[in-house]
DSSP file (Angstrom, degrees, kcal/mol; ACC not computed):
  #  RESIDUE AA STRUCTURE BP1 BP2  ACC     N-H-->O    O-->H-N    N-H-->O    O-->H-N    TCO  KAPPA ALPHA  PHI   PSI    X-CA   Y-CA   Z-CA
    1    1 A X     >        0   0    0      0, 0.0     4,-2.7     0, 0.0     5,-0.3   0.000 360.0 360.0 360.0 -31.3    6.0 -128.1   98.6
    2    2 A X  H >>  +     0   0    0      1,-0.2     4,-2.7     2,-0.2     3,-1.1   0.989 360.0  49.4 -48.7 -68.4    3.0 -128.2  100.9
    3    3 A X  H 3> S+     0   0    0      1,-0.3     4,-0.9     2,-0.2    -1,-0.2   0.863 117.1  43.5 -37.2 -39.9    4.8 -126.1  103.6
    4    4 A X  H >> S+     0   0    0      1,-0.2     4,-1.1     2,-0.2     3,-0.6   0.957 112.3  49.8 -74.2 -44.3    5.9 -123.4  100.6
    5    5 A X  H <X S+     0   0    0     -4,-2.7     4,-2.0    -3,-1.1    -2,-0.2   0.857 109.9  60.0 -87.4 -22.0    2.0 -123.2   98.6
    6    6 A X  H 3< S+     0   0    0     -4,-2.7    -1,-0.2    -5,-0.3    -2,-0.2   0.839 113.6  33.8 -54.1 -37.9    0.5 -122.5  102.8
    7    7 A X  H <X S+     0   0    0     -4,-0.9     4,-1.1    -3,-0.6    -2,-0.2   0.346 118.0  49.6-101.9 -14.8    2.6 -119.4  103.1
    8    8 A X  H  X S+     0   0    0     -4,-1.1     4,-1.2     2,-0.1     5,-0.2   0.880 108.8  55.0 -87.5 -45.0    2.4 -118.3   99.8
    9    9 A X  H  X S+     0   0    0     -4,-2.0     4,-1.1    -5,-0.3    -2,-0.2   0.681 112.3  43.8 -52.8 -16.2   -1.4 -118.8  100.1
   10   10 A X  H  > S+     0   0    0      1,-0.2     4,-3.7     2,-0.2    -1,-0.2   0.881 109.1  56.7-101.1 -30.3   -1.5 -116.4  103.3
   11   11 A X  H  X S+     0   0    0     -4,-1.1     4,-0.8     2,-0.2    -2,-0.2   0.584 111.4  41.2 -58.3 -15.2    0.7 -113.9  101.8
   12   12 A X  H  X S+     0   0    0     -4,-1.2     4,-1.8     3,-0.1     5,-0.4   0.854 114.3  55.1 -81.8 -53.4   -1.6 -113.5   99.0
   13   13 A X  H  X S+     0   0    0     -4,-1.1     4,-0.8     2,-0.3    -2,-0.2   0.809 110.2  44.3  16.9 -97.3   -4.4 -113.7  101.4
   14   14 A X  H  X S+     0   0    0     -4,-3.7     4,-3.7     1,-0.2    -1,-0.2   0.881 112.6  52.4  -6.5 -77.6   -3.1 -110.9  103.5
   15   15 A X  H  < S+     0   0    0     -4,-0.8     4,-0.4    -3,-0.4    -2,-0.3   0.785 105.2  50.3 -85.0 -40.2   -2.4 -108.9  100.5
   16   16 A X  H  < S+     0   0    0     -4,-1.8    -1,-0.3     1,-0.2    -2,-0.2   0.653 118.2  46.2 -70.7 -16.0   -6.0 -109.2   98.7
   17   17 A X  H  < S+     0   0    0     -4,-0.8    -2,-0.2    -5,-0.4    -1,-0.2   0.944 120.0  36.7 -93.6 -36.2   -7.5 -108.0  102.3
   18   18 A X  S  < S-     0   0    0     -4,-3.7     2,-1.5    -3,-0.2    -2,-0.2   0.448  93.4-142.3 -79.4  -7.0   -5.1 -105.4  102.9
   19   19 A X  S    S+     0   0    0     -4,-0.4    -1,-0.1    -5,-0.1     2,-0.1  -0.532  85.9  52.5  61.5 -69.6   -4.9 -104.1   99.1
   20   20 A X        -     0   0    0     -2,-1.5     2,-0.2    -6,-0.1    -2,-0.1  -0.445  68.1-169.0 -12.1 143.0   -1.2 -103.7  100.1
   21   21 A X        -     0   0    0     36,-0.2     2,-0.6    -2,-0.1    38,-0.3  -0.759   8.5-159.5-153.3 108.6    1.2 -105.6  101.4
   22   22 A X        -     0   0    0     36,-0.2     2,-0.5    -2,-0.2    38,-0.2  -0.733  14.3-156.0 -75.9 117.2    5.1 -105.3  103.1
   23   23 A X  E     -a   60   0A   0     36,-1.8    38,-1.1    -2,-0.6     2,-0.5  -0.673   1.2-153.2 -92.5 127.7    7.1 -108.0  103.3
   24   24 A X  E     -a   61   0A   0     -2,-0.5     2,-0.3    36,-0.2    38,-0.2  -0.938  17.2-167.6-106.9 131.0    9.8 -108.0  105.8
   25   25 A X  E     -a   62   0A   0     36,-2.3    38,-1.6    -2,-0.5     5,-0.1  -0.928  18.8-129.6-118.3 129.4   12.4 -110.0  104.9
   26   26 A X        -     0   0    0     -2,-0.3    38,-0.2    36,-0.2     3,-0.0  -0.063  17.1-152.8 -68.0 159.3   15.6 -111.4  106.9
   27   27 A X    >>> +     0   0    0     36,-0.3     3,-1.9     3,-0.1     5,-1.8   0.887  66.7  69.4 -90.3 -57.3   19.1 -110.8  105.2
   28   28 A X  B >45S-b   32   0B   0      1,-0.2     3,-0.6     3,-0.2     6,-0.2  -0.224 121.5 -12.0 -54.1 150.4   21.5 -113.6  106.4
   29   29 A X  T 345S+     0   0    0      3,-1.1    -1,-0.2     4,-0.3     4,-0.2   0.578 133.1  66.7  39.7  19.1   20.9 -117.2  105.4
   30   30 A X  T <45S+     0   0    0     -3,-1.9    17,-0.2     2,-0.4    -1,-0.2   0.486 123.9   3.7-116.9 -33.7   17.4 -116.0  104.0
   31   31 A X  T <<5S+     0   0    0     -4,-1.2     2,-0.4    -3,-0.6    -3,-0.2   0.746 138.3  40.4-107.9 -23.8   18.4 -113.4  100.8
   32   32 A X  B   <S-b   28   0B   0     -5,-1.8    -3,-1.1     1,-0.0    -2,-0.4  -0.981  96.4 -97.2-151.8 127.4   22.3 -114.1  101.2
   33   33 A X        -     0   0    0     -2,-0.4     2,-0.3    -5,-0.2    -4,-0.3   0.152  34.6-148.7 -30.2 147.2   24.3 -117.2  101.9
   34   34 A X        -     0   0    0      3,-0.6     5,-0.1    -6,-0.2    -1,-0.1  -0.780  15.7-122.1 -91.5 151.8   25.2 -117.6  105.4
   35   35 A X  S    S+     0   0    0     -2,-0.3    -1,-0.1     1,-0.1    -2,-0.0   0.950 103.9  40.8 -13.1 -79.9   28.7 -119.4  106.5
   36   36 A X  S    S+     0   0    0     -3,-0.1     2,-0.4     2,-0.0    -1,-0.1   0.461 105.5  61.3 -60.0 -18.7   27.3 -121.8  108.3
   37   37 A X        -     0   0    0     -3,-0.0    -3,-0.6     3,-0.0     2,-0.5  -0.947  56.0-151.5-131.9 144.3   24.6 -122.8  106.9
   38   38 A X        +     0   0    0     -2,-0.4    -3,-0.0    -5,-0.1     3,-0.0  -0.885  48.9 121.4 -93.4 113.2   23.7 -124.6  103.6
   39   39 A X    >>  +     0   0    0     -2,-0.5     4,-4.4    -5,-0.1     3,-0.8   0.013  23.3 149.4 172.4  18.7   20.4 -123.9  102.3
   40   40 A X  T 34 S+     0   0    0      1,-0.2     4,-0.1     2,-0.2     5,-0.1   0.620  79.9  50.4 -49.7 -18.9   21.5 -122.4   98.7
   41   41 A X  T 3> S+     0   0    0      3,-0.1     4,-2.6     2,-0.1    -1,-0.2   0.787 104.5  60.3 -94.1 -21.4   18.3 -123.7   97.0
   42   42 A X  H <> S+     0   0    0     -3,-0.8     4,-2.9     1,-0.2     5,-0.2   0.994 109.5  46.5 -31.2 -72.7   16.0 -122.0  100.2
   43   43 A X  H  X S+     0   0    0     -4,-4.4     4,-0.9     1,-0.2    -1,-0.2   0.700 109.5  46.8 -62.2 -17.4   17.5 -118.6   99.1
   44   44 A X  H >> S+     0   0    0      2,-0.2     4,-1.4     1,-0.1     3,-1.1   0.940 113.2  51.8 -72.7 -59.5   17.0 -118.8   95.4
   45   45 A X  H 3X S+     0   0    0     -4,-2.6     4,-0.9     1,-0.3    -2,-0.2   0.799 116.7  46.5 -31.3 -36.9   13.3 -120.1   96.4
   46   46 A X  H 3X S+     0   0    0     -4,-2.9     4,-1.8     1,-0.2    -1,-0.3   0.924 115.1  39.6 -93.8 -42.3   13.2 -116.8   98.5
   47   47 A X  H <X S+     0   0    0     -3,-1.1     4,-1.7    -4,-0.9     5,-0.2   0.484 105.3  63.3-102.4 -18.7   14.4 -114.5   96.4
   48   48 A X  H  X S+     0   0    0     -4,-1.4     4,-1.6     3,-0.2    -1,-0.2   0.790 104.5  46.5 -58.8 -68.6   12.8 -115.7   93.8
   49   49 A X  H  X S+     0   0    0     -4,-0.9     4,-3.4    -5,-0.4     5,-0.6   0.981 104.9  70.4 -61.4 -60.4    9.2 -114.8   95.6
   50   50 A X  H  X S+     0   0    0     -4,-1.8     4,-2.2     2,-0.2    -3,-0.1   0.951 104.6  35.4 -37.3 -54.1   10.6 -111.2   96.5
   51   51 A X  H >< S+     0   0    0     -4,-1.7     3,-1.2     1,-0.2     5,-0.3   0.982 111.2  55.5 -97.2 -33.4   10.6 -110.1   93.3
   52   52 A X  H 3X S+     0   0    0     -4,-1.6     4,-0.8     1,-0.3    -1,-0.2   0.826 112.5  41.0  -5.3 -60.0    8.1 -111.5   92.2
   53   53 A X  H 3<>S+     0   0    0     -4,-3.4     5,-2.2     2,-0.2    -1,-0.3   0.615 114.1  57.6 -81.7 -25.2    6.1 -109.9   95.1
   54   54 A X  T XX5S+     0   0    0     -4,-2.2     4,-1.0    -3,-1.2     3,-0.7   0.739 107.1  55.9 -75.8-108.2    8.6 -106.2   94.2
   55   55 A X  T 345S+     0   0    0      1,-0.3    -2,-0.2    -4,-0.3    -3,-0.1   0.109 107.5  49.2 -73.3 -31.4    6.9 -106.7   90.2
   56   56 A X  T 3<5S-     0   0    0     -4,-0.8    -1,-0.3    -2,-0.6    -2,-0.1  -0.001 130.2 -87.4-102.4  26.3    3.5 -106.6   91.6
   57   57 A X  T <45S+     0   0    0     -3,-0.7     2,-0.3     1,-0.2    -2,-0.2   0.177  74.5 145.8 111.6  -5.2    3.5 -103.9   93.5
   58   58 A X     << -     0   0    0     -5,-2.2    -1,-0.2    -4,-1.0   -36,-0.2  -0.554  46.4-122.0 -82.2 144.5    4.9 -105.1   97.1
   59   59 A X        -     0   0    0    -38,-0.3   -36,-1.8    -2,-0.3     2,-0.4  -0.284  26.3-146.4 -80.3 136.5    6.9 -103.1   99.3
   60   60 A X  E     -a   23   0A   0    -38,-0.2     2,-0.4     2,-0.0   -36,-0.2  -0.906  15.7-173.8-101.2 142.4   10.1 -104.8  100.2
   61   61 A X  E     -a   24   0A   0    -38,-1.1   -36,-2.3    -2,-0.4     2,-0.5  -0.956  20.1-143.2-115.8 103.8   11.9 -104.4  103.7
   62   62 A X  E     -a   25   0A   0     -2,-0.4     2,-0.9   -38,-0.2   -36,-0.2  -0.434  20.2-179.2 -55.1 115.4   15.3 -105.7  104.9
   63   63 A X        +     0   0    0    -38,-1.6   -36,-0.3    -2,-0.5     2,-0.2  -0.667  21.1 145.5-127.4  86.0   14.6 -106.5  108.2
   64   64 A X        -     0   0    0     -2,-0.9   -38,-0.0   -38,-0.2    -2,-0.0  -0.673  47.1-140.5-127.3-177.8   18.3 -107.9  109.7
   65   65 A X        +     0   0    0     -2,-0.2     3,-0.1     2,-0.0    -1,-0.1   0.078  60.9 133.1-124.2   8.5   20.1 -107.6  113.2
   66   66 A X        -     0   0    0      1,-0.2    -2,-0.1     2,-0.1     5,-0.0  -0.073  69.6 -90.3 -77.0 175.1   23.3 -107.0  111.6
   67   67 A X    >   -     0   0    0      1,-0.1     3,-1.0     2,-0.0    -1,-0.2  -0.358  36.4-117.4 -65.4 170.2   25.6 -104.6  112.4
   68   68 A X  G >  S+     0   0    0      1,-0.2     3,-0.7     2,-0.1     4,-0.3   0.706 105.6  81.2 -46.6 -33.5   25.1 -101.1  110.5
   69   69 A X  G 3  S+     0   0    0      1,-0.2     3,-0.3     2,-0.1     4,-0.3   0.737  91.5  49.4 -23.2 -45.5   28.3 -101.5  109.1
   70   70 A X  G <> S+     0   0    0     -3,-1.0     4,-2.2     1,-0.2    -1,-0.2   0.252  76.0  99.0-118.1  -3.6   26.8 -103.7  106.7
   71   71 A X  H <> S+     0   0    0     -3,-0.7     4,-2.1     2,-0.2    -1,-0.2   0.803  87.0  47.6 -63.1 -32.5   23.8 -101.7  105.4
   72   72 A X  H >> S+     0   0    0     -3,-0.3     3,-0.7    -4,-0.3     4,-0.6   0.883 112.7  52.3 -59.9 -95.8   25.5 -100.5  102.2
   73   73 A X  H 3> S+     0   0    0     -4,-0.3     4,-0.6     1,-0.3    -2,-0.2   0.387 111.2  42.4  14.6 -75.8   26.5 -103.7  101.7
   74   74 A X  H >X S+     0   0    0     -4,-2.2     3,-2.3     2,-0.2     4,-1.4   0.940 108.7  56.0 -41.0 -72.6   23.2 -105.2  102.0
   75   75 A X  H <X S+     0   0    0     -4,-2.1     4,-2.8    -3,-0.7    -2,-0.2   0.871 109.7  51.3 -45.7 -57.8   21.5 -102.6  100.0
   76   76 A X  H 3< S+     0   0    0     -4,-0.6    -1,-0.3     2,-0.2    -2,-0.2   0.663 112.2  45.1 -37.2 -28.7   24.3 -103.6   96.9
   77   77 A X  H << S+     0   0    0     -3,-2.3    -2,-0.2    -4,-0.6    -1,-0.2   0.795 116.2  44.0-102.7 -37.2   23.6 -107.2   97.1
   78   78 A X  H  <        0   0    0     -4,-1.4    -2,-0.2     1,-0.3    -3,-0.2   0.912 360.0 360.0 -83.0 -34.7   19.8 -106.6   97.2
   79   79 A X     <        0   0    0     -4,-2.8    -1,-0.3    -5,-0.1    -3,-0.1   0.348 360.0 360.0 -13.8 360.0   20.3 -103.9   94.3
């Protein structure tokens, strides 16, 4: 819980110095299960904070390395 209240504490941080604030966020194993990796309570935790941070006014970003293919996709699941 430390590691989690440090990074929410600089992202609000941030966002009181900046007025505004964008949030980048990865797609794969951060907003949407990966295969490989297990880490299903991470991505609730994370997604969970996104909107949060979308209700109060922060700009959300997808920020992934996937192909293009997969951008509808993406955009449906974040939807």
């Amino acid at each position: 819980m430390e590691i989690q209240n440090k990074y929410v504490k600089r992202l609000v941080d941030e966002w009181l110095a900046h007025s505004r604030i964008i949030l980048a966020v990865d797609f794969d194993s951060t907003l949407s299960p990966w295969p490989t990796i297990d880490n299903q309570e991470d991505i609730e935790k994370c997604i969970k904070l996104v909107k949060d941070c979308q209700t109060t006014g922060c700009y959300v970003v997808i920020f992934t390395a996937c192909a293009p293919e997969r951008y509808s996709e993406i955009k449906k699941y974040c939807s």
